[in-house]
ChimeraX commands (.cxc) that place a marker at each C-alpha (Angstrom):
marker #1 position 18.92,0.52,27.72 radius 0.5
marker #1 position 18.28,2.04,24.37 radius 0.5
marker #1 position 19.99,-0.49,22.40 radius 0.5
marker #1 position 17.85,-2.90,23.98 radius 0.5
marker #1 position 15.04,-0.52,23.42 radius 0.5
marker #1 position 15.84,-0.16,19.82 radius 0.5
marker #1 position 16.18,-3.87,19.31 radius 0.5
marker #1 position 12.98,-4.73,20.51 radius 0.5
marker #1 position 10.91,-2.32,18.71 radius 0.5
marker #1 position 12.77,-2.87,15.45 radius 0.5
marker #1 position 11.66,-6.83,16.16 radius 0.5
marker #1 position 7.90,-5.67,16.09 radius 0.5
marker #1 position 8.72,-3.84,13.22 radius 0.5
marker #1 position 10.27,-5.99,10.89 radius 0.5
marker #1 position 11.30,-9.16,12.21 radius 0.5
marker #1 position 14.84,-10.38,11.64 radius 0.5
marker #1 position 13.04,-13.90,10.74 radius 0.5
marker #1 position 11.87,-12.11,7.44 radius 0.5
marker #1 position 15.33,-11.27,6.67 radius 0.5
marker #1 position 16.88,-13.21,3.49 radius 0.5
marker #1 position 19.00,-15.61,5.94 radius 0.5
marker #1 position 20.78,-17.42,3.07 radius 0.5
marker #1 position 23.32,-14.64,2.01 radius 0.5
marker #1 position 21.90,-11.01,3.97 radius 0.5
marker #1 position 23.60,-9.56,7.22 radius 0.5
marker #1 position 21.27,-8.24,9.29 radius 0.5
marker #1 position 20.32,-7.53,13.52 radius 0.5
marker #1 position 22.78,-6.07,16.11 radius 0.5
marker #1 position 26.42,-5.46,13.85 radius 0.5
marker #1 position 28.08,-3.33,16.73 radius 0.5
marker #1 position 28.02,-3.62,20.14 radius 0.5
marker #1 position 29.61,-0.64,21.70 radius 0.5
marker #1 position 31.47,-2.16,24.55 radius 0.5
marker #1 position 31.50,1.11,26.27 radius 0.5
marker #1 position 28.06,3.11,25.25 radius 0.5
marker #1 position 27.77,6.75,25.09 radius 0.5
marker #1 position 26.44,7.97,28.19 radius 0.5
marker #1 position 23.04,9.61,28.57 radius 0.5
marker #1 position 21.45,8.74,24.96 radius 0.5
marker #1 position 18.50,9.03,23.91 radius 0.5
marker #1 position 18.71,9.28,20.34 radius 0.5
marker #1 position 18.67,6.91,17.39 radius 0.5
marker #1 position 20.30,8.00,13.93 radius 0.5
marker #1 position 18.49,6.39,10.76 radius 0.5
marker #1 position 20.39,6.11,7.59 radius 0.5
marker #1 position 19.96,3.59,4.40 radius 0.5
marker #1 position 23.81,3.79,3.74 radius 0.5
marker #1 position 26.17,4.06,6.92 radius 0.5
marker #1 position 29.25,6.08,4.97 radius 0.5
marker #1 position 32.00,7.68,6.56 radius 0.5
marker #1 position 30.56,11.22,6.10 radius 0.5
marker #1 position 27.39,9.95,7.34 radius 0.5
marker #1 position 29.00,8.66,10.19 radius 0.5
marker #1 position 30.68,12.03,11.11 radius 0.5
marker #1 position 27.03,13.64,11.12 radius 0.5
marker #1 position 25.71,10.96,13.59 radius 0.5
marker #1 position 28.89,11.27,15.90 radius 0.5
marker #1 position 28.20,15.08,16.21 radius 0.5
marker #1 position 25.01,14.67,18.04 radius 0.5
marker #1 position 26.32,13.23,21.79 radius 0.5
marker #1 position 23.16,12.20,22.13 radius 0.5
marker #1 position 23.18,9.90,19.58 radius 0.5
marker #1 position 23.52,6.23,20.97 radius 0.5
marker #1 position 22.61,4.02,18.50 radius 0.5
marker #1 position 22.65,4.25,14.59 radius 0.5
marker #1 position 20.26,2.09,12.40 radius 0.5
marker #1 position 21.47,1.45,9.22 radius 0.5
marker #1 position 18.94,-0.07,6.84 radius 0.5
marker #1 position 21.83,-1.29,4.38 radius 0.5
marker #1 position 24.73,-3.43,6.63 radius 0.5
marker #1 position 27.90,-1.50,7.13 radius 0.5
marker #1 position 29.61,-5.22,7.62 radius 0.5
marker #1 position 28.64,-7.73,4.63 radius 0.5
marker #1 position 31.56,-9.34,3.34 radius 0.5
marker #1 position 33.52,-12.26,5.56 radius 0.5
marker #1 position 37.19,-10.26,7.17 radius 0.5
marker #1 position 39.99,-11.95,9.10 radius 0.5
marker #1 position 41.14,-8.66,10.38 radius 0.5
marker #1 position 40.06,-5.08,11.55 radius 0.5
marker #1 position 42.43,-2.22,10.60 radius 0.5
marker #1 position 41.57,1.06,9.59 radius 0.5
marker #1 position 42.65,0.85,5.60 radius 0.5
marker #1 position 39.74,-0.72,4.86 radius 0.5
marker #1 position 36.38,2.08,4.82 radius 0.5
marker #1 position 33.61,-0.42,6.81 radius 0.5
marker #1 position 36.12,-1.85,9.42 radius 0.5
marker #1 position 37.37,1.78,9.94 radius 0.5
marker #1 position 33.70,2.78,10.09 radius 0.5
marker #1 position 32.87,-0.64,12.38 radius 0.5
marker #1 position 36.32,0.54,14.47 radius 0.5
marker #1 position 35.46,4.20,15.18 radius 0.5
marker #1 position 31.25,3.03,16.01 radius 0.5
marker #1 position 33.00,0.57,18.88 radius 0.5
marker #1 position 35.29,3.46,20.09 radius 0.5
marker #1 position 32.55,6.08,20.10 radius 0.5
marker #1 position 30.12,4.03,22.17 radius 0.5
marker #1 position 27.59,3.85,19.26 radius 0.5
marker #1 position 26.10,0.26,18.34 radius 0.5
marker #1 position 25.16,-0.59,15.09 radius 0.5
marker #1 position 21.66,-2.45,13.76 radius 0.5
marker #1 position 20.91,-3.41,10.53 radius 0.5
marker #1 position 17.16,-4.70,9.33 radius 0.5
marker #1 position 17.71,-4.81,5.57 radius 0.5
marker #1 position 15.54,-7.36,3.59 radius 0.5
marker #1 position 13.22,-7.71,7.20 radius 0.5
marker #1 position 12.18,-3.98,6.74 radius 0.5
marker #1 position 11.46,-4.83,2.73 radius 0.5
marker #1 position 9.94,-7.97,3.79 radius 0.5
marker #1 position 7.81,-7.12,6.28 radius 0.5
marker #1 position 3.81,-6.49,6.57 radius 0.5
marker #1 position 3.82,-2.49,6.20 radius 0.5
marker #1 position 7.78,-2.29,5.05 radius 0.5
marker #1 position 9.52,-0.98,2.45 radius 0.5
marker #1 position 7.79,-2.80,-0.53 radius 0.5
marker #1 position 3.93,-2.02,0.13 radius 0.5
marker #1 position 4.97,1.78,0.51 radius 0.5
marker #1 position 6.20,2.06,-3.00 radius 0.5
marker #1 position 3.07,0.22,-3.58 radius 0.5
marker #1 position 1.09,2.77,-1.97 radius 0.5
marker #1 position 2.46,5.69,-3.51 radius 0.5
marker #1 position 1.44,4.69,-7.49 radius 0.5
marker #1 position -2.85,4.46,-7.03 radius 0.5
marker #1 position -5.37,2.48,-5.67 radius 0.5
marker #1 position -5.34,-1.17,-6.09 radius 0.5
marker #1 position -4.98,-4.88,-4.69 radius 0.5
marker #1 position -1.27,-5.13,-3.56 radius 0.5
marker #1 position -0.18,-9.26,-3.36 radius 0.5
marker #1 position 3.22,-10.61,-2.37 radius 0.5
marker #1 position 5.60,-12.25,-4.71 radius 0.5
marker #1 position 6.98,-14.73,-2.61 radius 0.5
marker #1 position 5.48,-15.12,0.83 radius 0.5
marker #1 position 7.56,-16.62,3.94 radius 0.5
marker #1 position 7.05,-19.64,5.88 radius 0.5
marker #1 position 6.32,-19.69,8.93 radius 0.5
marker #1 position 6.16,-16.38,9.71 radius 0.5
marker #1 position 6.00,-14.80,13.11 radius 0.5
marker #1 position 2.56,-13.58,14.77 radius 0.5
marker #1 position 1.26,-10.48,13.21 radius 0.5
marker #1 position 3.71,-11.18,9.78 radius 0.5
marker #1 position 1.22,-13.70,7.87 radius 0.5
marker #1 position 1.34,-13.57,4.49 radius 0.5
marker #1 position 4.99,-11.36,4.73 radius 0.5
marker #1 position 7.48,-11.97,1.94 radius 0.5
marker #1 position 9.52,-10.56,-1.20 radius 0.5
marker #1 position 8.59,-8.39,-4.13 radius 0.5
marker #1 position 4.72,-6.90,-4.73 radius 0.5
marker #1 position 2.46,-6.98,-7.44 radius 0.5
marker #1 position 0.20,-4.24,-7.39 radius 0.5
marker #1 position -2.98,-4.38,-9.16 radius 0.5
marker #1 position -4.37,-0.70,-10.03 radius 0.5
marker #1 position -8.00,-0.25,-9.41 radius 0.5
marker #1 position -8.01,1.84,-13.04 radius 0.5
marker #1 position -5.28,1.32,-15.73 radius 0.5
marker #1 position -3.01,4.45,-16.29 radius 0.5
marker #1 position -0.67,5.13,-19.23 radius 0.5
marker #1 position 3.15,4.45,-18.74 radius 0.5
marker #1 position 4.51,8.03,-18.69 radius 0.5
marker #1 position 1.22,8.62,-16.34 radius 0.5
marker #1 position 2.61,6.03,-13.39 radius 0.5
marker #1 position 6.42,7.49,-13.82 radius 0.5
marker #1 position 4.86,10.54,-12.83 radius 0.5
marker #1 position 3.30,9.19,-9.88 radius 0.5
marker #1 position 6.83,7.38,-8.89 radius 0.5
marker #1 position 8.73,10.23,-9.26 radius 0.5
marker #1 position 6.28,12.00,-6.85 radius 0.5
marker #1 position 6.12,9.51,-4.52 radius 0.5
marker #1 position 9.86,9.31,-4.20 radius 0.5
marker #1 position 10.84,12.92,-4.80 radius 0.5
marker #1 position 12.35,12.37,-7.82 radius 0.5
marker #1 position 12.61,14.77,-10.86 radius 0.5
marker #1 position 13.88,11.60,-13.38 radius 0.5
marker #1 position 13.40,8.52,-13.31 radius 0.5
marker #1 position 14.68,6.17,-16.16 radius 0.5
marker #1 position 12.16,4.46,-18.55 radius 0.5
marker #1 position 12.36,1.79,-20.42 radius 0.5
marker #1 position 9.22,0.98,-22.59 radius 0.5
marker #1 position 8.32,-2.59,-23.88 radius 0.5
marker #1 position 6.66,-2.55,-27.21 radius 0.5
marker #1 position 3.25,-3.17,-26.11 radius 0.5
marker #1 position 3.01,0.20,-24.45 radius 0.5
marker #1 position 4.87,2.21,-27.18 radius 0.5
marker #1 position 1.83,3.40,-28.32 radius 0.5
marker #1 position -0.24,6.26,-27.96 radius 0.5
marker #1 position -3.21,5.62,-25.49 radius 0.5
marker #1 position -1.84,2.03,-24.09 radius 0.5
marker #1 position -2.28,1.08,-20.60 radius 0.5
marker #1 position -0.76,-0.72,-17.92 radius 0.5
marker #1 position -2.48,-2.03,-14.89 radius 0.5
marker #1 position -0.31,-4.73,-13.15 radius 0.5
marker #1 position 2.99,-3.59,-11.26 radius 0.5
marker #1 position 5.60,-5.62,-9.84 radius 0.5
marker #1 position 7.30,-3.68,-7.15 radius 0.5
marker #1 position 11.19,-4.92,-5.70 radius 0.5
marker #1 position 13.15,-2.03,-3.36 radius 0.5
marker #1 position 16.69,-1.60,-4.61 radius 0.5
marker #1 position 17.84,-4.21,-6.84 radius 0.5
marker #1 position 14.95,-6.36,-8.11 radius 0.5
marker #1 position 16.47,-8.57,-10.82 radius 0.5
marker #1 position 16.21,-11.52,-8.23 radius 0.5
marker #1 position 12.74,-11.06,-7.21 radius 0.5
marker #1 position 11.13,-9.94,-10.19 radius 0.5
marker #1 position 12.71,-11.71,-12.94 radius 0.5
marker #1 position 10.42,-14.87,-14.57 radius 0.5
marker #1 position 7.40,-12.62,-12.93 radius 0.5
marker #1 position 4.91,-11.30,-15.53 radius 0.5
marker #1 position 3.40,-7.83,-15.00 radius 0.5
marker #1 position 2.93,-4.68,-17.02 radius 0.5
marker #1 position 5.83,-2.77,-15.36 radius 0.5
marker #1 position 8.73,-3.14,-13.13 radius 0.5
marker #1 position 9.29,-0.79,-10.68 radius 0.5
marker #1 position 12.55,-0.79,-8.85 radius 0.5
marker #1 position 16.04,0.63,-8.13 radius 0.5
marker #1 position 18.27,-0.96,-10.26 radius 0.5
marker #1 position 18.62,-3.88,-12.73 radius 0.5
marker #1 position 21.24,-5.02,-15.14 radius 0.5
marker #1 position 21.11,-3.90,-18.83 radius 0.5
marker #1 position 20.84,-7.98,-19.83 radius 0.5
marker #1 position 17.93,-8.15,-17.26 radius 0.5
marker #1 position 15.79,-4.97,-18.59 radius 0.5
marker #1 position 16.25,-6.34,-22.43 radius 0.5
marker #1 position 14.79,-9.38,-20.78 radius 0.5
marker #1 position 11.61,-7.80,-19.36 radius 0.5
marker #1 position 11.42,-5.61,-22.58 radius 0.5
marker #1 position 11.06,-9.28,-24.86 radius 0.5
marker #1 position 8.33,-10.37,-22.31 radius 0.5
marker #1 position 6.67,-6.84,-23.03 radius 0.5
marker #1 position 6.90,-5.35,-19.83 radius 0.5
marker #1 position 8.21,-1.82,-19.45 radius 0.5
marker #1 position 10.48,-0.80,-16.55 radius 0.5
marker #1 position 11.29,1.81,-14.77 radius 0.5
marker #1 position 14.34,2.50,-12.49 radius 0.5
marker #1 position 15.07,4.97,-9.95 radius 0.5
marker #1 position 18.76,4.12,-8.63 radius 0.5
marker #1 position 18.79,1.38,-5.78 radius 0.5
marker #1 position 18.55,3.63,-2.50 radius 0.5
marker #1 position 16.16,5.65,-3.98 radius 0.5
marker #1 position 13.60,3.29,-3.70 radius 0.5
marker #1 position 14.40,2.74,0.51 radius 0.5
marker #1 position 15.10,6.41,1.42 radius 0.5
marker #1 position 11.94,7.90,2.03 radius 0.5
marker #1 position 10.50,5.08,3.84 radius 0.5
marker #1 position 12.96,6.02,6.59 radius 0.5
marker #1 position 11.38,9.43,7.17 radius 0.5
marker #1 position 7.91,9.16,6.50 radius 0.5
marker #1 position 7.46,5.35,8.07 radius 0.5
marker #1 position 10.04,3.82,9.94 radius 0.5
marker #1 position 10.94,7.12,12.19 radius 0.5
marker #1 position 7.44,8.43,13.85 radius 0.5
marker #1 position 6.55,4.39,13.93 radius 0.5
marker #1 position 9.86,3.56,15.94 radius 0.5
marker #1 position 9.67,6.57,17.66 radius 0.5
marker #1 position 6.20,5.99,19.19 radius 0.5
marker #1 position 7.76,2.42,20.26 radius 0.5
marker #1 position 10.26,3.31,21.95 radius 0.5
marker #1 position 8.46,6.34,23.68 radius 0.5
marker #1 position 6.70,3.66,25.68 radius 0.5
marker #1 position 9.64,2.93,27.55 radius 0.5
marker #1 position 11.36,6.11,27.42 radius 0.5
marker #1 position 9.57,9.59,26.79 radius 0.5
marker #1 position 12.60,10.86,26.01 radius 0.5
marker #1 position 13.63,8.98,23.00 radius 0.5
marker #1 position 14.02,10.54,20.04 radius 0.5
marker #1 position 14.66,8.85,16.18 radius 0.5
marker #1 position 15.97,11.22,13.78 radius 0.5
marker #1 position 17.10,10.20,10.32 radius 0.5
marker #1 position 20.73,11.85,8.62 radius 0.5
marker #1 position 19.96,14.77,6.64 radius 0.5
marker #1 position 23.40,14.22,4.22 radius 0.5
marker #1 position 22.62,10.02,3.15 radius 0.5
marker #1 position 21.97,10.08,-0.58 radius 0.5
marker #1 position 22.09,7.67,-3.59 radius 0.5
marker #1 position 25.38,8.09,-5.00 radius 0.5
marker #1 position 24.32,8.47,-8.66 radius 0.5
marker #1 position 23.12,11.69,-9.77 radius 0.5
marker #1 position 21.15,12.22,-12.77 radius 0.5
marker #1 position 23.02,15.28,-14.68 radius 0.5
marker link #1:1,2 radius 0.2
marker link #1:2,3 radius 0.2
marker link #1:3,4 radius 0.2
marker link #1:4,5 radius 0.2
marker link #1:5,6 radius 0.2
marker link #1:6,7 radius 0.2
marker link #1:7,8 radius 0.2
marker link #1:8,9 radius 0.2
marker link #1:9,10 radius 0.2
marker link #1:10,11 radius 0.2
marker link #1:11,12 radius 0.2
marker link #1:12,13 radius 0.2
marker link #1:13,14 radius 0.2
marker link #1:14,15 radius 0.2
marker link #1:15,16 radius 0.2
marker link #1:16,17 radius 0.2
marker link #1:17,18 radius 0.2
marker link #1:18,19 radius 0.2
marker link #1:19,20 radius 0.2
marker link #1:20,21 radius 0.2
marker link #1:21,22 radius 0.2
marker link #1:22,23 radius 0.2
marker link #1:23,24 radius 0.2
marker link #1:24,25 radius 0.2
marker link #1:25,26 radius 0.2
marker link #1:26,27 radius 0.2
marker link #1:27,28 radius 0.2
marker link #1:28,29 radius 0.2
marker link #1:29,30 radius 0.2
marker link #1:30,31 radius 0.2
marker link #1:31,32 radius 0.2
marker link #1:32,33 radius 0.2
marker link #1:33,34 radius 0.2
marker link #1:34,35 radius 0.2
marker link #1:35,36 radius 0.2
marker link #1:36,37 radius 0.2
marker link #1:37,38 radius 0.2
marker link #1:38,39 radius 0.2
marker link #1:39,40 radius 0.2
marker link #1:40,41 radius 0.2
marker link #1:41,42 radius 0.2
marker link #1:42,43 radius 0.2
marker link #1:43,44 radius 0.2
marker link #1:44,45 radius 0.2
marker link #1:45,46 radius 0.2
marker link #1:46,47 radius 0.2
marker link #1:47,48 radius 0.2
marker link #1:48,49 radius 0.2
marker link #1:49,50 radius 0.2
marker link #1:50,51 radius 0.2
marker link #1:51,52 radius 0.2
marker link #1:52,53 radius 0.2
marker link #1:53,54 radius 0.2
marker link #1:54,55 radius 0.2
marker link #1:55,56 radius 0.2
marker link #1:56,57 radius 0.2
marker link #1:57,58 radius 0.2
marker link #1:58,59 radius 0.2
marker link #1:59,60 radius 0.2
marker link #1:60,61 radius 0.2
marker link #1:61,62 radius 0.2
marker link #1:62,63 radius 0.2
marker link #1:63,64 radius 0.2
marker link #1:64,65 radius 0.2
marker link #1:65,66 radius 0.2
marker link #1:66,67 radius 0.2
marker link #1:67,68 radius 0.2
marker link #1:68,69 radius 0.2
marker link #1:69,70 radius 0.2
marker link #1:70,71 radius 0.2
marker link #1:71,72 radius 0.2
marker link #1:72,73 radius 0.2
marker link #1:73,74 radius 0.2
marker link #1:74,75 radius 0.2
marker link #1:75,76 radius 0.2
marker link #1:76,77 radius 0.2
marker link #1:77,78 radius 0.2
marker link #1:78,79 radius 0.2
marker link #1:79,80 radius 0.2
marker link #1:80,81 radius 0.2
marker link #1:81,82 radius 0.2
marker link #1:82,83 radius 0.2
marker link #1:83,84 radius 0.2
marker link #1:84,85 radius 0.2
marker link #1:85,86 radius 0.2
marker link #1:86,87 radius 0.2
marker link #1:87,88 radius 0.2
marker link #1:88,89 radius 0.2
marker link #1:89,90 radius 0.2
marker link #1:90,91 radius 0.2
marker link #1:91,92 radius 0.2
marker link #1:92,93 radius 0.2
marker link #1:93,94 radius 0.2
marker link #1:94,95 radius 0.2
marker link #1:95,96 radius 0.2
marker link #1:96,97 radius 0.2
marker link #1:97,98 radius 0.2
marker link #1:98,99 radius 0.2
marker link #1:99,100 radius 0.2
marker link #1:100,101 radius 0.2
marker link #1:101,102 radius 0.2
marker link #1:102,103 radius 0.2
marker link #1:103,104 radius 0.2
marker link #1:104,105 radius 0.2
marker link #1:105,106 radius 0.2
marker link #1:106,107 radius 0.2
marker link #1:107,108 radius 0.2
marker link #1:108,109 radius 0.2
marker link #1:109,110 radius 0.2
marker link #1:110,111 radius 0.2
marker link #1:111,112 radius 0.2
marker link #1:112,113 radius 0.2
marker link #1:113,114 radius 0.2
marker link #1:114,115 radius 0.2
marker link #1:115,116 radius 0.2
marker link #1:116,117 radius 0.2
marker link #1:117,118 radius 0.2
marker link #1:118,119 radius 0.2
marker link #1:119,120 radius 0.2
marker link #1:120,121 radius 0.2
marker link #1:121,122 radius 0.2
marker link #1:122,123 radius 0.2
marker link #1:123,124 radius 0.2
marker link #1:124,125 radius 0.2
marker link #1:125,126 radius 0.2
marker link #1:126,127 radius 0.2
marker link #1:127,128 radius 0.2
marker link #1:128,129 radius 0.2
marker link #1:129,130 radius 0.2
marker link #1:130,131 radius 0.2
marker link #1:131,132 radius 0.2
marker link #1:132,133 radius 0.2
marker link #1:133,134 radius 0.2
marker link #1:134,135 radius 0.2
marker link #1:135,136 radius 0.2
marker link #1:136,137 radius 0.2
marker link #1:137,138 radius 0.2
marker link #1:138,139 radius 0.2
marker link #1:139,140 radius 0.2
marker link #1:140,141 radius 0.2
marker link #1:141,142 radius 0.2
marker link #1:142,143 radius 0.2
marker link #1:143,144 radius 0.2
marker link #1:144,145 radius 0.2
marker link #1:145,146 radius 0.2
marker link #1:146,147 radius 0.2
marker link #1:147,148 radius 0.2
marker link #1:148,149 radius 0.2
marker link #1:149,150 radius 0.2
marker link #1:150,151 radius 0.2
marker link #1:151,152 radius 0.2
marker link #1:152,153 radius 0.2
marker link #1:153,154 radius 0.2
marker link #1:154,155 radius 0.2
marker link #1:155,156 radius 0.2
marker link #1:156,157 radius 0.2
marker link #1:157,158 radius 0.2
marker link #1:158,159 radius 0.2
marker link #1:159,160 radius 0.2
marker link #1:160,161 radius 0.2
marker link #1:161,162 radius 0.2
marker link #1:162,163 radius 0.2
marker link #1:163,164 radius 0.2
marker link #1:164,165 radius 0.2
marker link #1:165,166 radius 0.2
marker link #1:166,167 radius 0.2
marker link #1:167,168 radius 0.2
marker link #1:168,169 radius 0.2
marker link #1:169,170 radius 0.2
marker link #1:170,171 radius 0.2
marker link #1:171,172 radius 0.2
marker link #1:172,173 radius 0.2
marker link #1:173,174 radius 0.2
marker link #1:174,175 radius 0.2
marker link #1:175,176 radius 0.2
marker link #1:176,177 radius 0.2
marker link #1:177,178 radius 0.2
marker link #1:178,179 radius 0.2
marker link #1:179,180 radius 0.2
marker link #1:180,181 radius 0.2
marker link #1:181,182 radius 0.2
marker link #1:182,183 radius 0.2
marker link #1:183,184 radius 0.2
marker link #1:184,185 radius 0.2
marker link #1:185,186 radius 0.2
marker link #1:186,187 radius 0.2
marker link #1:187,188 radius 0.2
marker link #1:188,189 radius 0.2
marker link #1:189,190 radius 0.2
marker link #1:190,191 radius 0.2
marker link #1:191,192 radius 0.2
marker link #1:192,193 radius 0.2
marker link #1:193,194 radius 0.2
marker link #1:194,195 radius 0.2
marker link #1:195,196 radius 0.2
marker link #1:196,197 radius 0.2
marker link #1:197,198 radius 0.2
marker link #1:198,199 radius 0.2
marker link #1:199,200 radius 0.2
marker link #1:200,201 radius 0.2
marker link #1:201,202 radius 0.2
marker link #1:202,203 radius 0.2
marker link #1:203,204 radius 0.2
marker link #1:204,205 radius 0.2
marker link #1:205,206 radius 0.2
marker link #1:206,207 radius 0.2
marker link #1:207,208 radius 0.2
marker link #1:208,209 radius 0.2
marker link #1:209,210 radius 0.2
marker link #1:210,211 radius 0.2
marker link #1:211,212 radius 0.2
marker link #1:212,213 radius 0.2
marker link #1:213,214 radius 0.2
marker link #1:214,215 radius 0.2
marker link #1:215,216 radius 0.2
marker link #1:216,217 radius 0.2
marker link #1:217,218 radius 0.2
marker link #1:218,219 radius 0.2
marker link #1:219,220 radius 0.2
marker link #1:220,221 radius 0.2
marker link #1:221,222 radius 0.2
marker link #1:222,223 radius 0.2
marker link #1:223,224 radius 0.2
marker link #1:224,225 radius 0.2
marker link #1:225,226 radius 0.2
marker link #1:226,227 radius 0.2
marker link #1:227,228 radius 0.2
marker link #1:228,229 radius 0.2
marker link #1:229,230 radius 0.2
marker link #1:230,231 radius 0.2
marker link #1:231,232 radius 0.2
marker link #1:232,233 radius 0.2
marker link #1:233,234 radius 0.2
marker link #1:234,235 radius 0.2
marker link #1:235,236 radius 0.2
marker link #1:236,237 radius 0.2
marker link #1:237,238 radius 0.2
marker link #1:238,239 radius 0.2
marker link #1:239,240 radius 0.2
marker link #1:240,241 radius 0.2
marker link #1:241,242 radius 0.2
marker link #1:242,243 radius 0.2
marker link #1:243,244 radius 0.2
marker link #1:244,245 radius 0.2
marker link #1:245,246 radius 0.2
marker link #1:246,247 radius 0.2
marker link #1:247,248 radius 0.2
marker link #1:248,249 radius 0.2
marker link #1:249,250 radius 0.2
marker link #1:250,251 radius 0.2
marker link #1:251,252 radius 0.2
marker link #1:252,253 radius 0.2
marker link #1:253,254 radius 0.2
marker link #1:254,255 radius 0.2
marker link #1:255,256 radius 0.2
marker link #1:256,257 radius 0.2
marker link #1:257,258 radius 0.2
marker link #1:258,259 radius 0.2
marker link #1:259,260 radius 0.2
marker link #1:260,261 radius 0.2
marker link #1:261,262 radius 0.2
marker link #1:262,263 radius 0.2
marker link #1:263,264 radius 0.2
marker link #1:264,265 radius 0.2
marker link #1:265,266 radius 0.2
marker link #1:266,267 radius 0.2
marker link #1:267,268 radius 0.2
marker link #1:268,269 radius 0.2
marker link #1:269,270 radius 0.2
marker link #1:270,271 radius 0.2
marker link #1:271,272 radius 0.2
marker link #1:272,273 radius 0.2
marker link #1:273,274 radius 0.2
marker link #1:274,275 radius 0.2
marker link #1:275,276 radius 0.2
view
């Protein structure tokens, strides 16, 4: 009942139709052909790691684990234990936990992943980059990337301030285009990608980028079109989404079947770059 549960609200949420279909992996991974007994509990994590894994498993009431990045991408012919996501797909199965994965529908989506960075750098007008079609009821106008207009310009250095508050960050990495090199310049327009936003943003014109990650090729690229960048390392960008969106909002869902349920997100899930 709570996968079923969990599936349901997570459509309402962020609909799997959103989802980048031509190459992403998302939905119901693992089916637990034998499910924990007397769950209640759903486990939220961006990155579904072996030690991450072990933290969920502890908690036996822990029945189902969402997983915002899939923990099965890539096409196998076999499942043994010498490879790390079969072993981790293996020991879900045996453990009675299922697996769901939302992805690109959770950065997609109306109220996802993308307009919460955008919320967290000022006041504005928030568009989307590249809007769906044919989106389901409630999702109109849903697609990928943001551009987020700021109601009042703000220096560069100003706005990496505000991004590194917004995620709980103490660095951030900067890269300034020459049209905001000096003293006193503004920017106003944003484009905003979660994780890696090379494919969204690139041949988009705005002030900044804001994302996780790009290539080194791709940020000289913005710099020549004179906009500035600024990266935060991919799953920094999707993290705190998970705690202070997706959790009390899926956990209000599924309280309307079940009183009981409870979402609680892994307390060890980190990027894997540190900034020393």
């Amino acid at each position: 009942m709570l996968l079923k549960n969990v599936t349901k609200c997570m459509e309402k949420i962020a609909p799997l139709k959103l989802a980048e279909a031509a190459w992403d992996n998302v939905g119901l991974l693992i089916e637990a052909p034998f499910p924990r007994p007397a769950t209640n509990t759903v486990f939220l994590t961006i990155d579904l790691t072996a030690p991450v894994l072990e933290e969920a498993l502890k908690d036996p009431k822990v029945g189902v684990i969402v997983s915002y990045h899939p923990p099965l991408f890539s096409k196998f012919r076999r499942l043994t234990l010498s490879d790390d996501k079969q072993a981790i797909a293996l020991r879900c199965a045996a453990s009675g936990v299922s697996v769901f994965a939302p992805h690109t529908s959770l950065d997609n989506c109306l109220n996802g992943i993308n307009d919460w960075l955008a919320s967290g750098i000022g006041e504005g007008k928030t568009e989307v980059l590249n809007r769906i079609d044919n989106p389901p009821a409630g999702q109109e106008g849903a697609g990928s990337g943001r551009v987020h207009t700021l109601a009042e310009p703000v220096q560069l250095h100003e706005l990496a301030t505000r991004v590194k508050r917004h995620l709980g960050l103490q660095h951030v990495r900067l890269a300034t285009a020459p049209a905001h090199a000096a003293q006193g310049t503004t920017v106003r327009t944003v484009g905003i990608c979660a994780g890696s936003g090379s494919s969204i943003l690139g041949g988009t014109t705005s002030d900044v980028f804001f994302t996780g990650e790009m290539s080194h090729h791709d940020v000289l690229a913005a710099l020549a079109n004179n906009t500035s960048v600024i990266l935060c390392e991919h799953t920094n960008t999707e993290r705190g989404y998970l705690s202070q969106i997706l959790q009390p909002r899926l956990q209000a869902l599924l309280r309307e079947a079940d009183e009981t349920a409870t979402v609680i997100c892994s307390k060890i899930d980190k990027d894997p770059l540190d900034i020393v």
